[in-house]
C-alpha positions in Angstrom: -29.9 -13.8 -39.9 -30.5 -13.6 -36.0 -33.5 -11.2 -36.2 -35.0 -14.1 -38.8 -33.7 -17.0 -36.3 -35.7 -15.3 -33.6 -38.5 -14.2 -35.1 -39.0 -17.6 -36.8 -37.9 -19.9 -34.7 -37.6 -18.3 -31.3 -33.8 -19.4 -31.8 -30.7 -16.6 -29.8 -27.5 -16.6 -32.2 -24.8 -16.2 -30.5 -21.5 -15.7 -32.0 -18.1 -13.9 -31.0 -15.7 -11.9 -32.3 -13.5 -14.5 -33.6 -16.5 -15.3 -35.8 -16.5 -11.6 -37.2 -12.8 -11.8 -37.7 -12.8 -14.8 -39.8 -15.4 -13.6 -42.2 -13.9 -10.3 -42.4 -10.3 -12.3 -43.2 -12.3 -14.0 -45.9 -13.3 -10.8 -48.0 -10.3 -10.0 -49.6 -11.4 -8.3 -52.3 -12.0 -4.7 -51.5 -14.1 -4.1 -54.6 -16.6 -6.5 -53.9 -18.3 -4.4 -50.8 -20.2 -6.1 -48.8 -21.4 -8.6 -51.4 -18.7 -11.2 -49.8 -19.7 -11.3 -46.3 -23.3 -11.8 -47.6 -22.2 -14.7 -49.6 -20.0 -16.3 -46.6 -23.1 -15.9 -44.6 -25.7 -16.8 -47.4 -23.1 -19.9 -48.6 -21.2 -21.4 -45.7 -23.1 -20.1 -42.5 -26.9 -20.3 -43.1 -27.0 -24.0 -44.7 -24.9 -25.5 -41.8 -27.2 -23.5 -39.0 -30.3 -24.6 -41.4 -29.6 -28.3 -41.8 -28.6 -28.3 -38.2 -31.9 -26.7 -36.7 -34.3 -28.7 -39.5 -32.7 -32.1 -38.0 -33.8 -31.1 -34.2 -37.5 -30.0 -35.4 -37.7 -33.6 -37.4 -36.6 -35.3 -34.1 -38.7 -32.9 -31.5 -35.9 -31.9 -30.1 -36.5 -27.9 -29.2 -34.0 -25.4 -29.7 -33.4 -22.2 -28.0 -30.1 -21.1 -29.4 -27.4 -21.2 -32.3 -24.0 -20.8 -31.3 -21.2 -19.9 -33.9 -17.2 -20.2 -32.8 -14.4 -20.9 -34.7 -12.0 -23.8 -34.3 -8.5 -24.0 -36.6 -9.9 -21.4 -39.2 -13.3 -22.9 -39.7 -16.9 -22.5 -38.3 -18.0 -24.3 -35.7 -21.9 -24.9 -35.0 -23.7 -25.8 -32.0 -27.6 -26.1 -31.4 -29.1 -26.3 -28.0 
């Protein structure tokens, strides 16, 4: 996802490891493999980053960077 970002959009994602933890604390399911983190990324984390960066580019506004923290359990997005 951030070599896409960057090579598409010139866009740095930058996240933390509170972001790592939380999507490893969502794959619970030790059969699944690494299916589960592709769906958290695929399901939850690209369509808010998406929508977010598609809004700037309809209004102009030029973005350099996507930042993902976590706040009480959830992501948390920030464009700038």
């Amino acid at each position: 996802m951030a070599a896409r970002l960057k090579a598409n959009h010139g866009v740095e994602l930058r996240y933390g490891d509170d972001v790592v933890s939380l999507i490893a604390a969502r794959c619970t399911e030790p059969e699944s493999g690494g299916r589960m983190i592709d769906a958290i990324l695929t399901h939850a984390v690209l369509p808010e980053i998406s929508r977010e960066l598609l809004a700037r580019l309809s209004a102009d506004r030029v973005t350099r960077t996507a930042s993902i923290a976590v706040s009480h359990g959830e992501f948390q997005y920030e464009l700038a």
